[in-house]
C-alpha positions in Angstrom: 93.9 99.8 92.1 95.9 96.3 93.1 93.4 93.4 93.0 93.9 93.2 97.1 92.9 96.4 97.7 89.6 95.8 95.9 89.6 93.0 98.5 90.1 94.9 101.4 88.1 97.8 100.7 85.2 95.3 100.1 86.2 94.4 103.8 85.7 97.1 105.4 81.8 97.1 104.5 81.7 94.3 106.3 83.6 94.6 109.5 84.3 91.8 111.3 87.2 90.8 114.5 89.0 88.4 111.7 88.5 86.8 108.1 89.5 83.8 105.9 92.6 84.9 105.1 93.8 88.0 107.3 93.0 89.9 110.8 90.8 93.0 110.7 93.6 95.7 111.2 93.2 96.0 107.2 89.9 96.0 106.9 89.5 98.6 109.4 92.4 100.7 107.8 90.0 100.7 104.8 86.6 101.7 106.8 88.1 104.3 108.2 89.6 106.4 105.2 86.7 105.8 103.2 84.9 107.0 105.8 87.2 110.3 107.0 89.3 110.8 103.9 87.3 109.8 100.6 87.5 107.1 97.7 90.1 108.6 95.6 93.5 106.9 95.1 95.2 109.4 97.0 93.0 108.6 100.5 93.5 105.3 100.1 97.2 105.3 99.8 97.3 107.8 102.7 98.0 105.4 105.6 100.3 102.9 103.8 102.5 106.5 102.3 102.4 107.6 106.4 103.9 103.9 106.8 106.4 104.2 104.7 107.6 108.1 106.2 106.9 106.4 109.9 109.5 103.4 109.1 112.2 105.9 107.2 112.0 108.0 111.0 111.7 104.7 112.8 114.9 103.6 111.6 117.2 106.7 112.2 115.3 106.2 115.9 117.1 102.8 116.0 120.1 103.8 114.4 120.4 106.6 117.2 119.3 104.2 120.1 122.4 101.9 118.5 124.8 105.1 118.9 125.1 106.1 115.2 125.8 109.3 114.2 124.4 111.9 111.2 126.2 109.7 108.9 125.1 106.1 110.3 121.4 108.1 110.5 121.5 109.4 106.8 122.7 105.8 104.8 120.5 103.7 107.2 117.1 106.0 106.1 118.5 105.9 102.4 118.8 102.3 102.2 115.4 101.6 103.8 113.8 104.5 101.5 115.0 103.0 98.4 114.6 99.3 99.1 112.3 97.7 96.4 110.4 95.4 99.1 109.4 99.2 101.0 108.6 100.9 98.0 106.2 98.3 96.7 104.4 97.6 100.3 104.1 101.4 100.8 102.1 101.4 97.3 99.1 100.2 97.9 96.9 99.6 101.0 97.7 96.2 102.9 98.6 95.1 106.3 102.3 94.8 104.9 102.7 98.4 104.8 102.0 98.9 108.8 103.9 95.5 109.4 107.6 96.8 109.5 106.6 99.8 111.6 105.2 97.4 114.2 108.3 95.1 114.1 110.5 97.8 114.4 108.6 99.1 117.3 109.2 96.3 119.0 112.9 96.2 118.4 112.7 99.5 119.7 111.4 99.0 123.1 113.9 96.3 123.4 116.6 98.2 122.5 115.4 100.5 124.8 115.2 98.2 127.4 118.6 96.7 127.1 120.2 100.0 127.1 118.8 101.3 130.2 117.2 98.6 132.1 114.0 100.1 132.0 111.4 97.1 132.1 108.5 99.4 132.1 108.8 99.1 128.1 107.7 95.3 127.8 103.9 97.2 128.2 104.6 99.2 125.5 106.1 96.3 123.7 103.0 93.8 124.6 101.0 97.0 123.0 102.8 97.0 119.8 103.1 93.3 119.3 99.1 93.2 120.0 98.8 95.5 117.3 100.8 93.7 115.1 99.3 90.7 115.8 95.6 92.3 114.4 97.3 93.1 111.5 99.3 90.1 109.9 100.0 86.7 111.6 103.1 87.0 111.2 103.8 88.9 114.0 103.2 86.0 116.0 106.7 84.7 114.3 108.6 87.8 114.7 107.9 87.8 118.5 108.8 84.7 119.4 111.7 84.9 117.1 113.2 88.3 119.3 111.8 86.4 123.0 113.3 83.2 121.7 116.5 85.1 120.6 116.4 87.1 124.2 116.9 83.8 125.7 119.6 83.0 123.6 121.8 85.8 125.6 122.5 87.3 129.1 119.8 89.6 128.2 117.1 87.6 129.2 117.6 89.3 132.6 115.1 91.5 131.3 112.2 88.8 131.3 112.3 87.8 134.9 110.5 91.4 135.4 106.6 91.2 136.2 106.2 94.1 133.4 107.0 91.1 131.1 104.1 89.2 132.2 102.3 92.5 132.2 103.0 92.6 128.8 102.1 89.6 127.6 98.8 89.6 129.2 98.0 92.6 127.3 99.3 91.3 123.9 96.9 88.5 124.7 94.0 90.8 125.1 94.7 92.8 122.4 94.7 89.7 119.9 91.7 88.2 122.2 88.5 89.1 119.9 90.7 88.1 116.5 91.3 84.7 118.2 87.7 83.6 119.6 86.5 84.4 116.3 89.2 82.1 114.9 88.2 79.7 117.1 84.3 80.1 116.6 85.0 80.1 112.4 87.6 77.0 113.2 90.6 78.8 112.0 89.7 79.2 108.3 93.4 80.6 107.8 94.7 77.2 108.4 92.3 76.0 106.1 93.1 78.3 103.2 97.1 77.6 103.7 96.4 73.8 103.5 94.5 74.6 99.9 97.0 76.7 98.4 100.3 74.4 99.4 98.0 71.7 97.9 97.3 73.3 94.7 101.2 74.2 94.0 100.0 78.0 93.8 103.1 79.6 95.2 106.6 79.5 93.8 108.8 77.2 96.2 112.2 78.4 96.8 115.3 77.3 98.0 117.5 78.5 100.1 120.2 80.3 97.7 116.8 81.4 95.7 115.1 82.7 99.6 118.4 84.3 100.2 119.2 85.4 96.9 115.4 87.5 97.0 116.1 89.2 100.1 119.1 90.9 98.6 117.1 91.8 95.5 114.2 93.0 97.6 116.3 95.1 99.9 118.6 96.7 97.1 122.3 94.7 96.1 124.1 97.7 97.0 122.5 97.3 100.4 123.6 94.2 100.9 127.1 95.1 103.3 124.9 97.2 105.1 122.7 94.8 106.5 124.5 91.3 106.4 127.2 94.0 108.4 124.8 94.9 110.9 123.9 90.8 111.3 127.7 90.1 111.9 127.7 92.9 114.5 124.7 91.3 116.3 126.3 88.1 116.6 130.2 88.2 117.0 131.0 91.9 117.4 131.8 93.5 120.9 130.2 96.7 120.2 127.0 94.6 119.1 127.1 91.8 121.9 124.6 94.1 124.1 121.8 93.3 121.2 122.9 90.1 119.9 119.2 88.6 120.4 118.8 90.7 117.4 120.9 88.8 115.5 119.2 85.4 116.4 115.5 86.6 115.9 116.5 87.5 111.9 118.3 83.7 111.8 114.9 82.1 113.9 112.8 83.7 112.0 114.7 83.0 108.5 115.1 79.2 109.6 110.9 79.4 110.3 110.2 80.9 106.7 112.8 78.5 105.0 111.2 75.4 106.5 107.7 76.3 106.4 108.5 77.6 103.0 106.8 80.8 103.8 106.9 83.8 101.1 110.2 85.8 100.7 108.9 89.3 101.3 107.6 88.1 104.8 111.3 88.2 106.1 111.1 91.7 105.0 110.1 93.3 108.2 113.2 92.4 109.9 115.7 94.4 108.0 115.6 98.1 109.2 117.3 97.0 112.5 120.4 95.3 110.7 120.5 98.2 108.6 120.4 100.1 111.7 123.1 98.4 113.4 125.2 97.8 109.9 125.0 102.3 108.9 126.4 102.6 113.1 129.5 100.0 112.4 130.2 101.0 108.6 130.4 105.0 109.9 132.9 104.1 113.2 135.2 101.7 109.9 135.2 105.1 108.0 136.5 107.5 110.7 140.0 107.3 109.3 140.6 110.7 106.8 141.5 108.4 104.3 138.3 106.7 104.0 136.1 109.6 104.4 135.3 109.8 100.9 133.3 106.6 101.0 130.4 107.9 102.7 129.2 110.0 100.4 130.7 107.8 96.9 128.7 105.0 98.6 125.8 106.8 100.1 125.3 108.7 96.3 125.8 105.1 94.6 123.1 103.9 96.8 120.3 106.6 96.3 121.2 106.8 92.6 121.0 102.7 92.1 117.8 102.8 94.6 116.3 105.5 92.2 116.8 103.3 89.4 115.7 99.8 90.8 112.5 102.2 91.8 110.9 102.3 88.6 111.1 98.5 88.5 109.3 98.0 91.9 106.5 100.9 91.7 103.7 101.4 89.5 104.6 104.6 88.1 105.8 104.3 84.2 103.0 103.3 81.7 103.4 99.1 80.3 105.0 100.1 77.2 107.6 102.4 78.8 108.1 99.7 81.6 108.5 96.9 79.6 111.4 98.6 77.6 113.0 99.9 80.9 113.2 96.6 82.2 114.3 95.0 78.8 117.0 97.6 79.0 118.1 96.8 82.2 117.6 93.0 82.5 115.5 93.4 85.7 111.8 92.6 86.9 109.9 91.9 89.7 109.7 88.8 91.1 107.3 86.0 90.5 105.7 84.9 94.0 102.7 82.5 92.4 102.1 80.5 89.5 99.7 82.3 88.0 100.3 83.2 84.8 100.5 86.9 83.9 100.8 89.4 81.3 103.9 90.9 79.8 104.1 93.1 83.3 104.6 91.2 86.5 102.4 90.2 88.9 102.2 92.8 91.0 101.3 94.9 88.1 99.0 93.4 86.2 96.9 93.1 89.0 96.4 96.7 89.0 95.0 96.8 85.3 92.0 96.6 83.8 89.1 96.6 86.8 87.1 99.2 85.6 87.1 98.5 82.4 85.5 95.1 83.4 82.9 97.1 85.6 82.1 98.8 83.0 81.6 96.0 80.3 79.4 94.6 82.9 77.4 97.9 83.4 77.1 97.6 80.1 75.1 94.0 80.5 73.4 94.6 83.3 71.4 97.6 81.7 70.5 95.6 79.0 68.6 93.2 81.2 64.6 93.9 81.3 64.2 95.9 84.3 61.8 93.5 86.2 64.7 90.5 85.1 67.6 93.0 86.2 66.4 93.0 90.2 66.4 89.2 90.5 70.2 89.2 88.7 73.1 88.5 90.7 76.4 89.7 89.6 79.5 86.9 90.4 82.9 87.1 90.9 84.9 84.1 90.7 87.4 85.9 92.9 87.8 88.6 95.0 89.5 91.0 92.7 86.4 90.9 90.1 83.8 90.6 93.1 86.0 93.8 94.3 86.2 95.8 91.2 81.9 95.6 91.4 81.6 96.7 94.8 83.8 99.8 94.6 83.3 100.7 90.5 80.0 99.6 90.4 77.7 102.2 92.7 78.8 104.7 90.3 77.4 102.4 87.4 74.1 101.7 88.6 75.3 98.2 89.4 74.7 96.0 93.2 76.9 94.7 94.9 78.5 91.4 94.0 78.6 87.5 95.2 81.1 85.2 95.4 82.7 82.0 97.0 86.3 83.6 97.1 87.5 83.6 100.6 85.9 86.3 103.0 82.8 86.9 100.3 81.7 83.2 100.9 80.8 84.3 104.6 79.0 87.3 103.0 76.4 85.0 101.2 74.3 85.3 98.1 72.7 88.7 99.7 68.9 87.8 98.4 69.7 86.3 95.1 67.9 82.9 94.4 70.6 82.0 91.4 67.4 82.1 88.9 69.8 85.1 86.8 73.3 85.3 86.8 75.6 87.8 85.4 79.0 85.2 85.7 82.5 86.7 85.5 85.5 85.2 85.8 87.8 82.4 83.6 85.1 79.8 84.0 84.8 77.3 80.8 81.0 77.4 79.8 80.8 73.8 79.5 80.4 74.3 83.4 78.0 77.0 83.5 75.8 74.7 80.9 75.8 71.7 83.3 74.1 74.2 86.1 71.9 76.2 83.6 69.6 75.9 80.8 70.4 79.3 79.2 74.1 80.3 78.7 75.0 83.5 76.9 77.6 85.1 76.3 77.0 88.7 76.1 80.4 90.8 76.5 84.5 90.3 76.8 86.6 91.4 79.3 90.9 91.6 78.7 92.6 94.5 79.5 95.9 93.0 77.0 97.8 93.8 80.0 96.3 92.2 83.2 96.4 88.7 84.9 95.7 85.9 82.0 93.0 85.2 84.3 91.5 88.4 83.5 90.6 87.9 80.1 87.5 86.1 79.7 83.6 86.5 78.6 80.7 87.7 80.5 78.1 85.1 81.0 74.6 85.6 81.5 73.2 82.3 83.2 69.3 81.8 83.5 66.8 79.0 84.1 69.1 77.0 86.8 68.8 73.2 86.7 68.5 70.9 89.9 65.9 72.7 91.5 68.4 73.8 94.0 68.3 77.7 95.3 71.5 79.3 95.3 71.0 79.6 99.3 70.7 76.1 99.3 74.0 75.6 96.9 75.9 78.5 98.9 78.1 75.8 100.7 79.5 74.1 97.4 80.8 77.5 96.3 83.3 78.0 98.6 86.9 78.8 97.2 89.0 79.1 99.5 92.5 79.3 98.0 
């Protein structure tokens, strides 16, 4: 289980129209399968796997729309199946799964649109973005990237349409409830942004190292396929009808590059040049003699895509990773500063969260039973509060506490702070400035999860200050 999904899961017990750090389209993603499906791997995986399938059919949709044929169809869904940035979102239950179905969608209708006039779409489009905009923020870049590249071209015809306002009007209404509850919570997105570009927590990149991780993330040997499809927006003939898709990928690169936004959120965007690349690179190989490129290239790309596939999905065991990527002189990217095990990031947060349930268990049974009630079990983030609330039922364990993002809003639940079961790399010099009694009473350290993982159980007692923890609730939060 990735530490987020812990997150999210712990979400959707707590439904809510937004939260610090995300809208509720997760959340609710999560409440629903646990709720219809189950709590095994498999039902939790389900909707971001059907995500995945939905964006493979999405794209030969577009290639289609863009007058592609079996072959254009067959090396654009190739190229998006085997992309590294796909494969890794379509592992694990997030909003970035369902995000590249919802861009494309809108491409889509706009496609659509240009093509035959029909201006009916912009509802559907207003639907989609609405959508999107419950799920990630970003949507809110993407669509004014493709209205801001609309203008750019003779197709803005298209907006002078009442189903445009139409549209709009129900994109607002659709992202209405997320809003006022930003609004009433004043924003705490903006807030959380402000702490992490503060604290230096995510790598900064350039623009040759922003650039350089697109063409990682969607496969090198997709590369002429999409920056192909991106020349064909912008200067060919064929692709002048579309050419607003070319300038929402370049807006919307620009926006990430200056607001130096992560490199996977330009992700989205690259079925449709892949789309419109697959159509131009199967009308260059018409010619007899070329026809045996499309299938050397389309086989080199599958067979590369299979290999790069081990590096971006959680499937081999450490050991066996570690050597394959040794052997290959490739790994995942590193998005944050945190420092990590011999696996990347996005693998080492999938290790080692039930083995920390169950060293807590462990603790929490030894308590006295009368002592045990008044004990509250805290995370200092949301992947250890996480791994309690899912692992821990099972145990015999409550639910947790913590100050990390959404769980701050959540509270202390009943506890008064008198007994503490404390998780988490926290220095007990800390802990014995707060309590009177600090032990240390079990280990946690999967050898290979987060460094931040690895760390001793503390059980705090006999709190100093006089202050309930209700009352000390506020100085907890941690919103970063």
């Amino acid at each position: 289980m990735f530490i987020d999904e812990l997150y999210f899961l712990a979400c959707g017990e707590h439904l809510s129209w937004g939260y610090v750090d995300m809208p509720p389209l997760t959340a609710l993603q999560a409440w629903t399968v646990r709720t219809f499906v189950g709590d095994s791997l498999l039902a939790i995986r389900l909707i971001p796997a059907l995500a995945g399938v939905g964006l493979v059919l999405l794209t030969g949709a577009l290639v289609r729309h863009l007058g592609g044929g079996r072959f254009a169809q067959a090396l654009a869904v190739v190229a998006v199946l085997v992309a590294p940035f796909y494969l890794s979102f379509d592992s694990y239950l997030s909003m970035n799964s369902v995000e590249p179905l919802l861009w494309m969608g809108c491409v889509l209708m706009l496609i659509r649109m240009i093509k035959t006039g029909d201006t009916r779409l912009w509802l559907w489009f207003g639907v989609i973005a609405g959508v999107g905009l419950e799920n990630k923020d970003t949507m809110l870049l993407f669509g004014f990237a493709l209205i801001a590249g609309l203008l750019m071209t003779p197709e803005r015809r298209l907006m002078s349409s009442r189903w445009f306002f139409i549209g709009g009007m129900v994109t607002f209404l659709i992202f209405l409830p997320n809003l006022i509850w930003m609004i009433q919570h004043h924003f705490p997105h903006l807030e959380m942004l402000a702490n992490i570009k503060r604290n230096g927590r995510n790598v900064a990149l350039g623009p040759i190292g922003f650039f350089g991780q697109q063409v990682l993330g969607m496969q090198p040997v997709a590369f002429p396929i999409w920056i192909c499809g991106l020349w064909v927006f912008l200067f060919s003939e064929q692709g002048r009808p579309f050419k607003a898709l070319g300038f929402a990928y370049l807006i919307a690169l620009v926006a990430l590059l200056l607001a130096q936004g992560r490199f996977y959120y330009l992700a989205a965007a690259y079925p449709m040049l892949i789309a419109g690349g697959a159509v131009a690179i199967e009308r260059r190989l018409t010619a007899p003699r070329w026809r045996w490129v499309r299938p050397a290239y389309l086989s080199l790309l599958a067979v590369t895509g299979g290999l790069i596939a081990l590096v971006a999905l959680p499937i081999l065991p450490p050991e066996t990773y570690l050597r394959y990527t040794h052997f290959l002189h490739v790994s995942q990217p590193k998005f944050e500063h945190r420092q990590s095990s011999e696996l990347p990031q996005m693998l080492a947060d999938r290790l080692g969260w039930p083995e920390m349930a169950a060293a807590v268990a462990k603790v929490y049974q030894s308590i006295p039973a009368d002592e045990r009630a008044r004990t509250a079990i805290v995370g200092q983030n949301y992947g250890e509060a996480g791994a309690i609330d899912f692992y821990g039922p099972k145990l015999g364990l409550p639910k947790a506490i913590s100050g990390h993002v959404s769980y701050w809003y959540w509270g202390p639940r009943d506890y008064t702070g008198e007994s503490m079961i404390v998780l988490g790399d926290i220095p007990r010099e800390r802990l014995e400035q707060y309590f009177a009694r600090v032990d240390a009473v079990g280990a946690v350290g999967n050898p290979y999860a987060m460094a931040s993982e690895h760390f001793t159980i503390y059980l705090c007692r006999e709190p100093k200050g006089g202050e309930t923890l209700d009352q000390l609730w506020p100085k907890l939060k941690n919103w970063d």
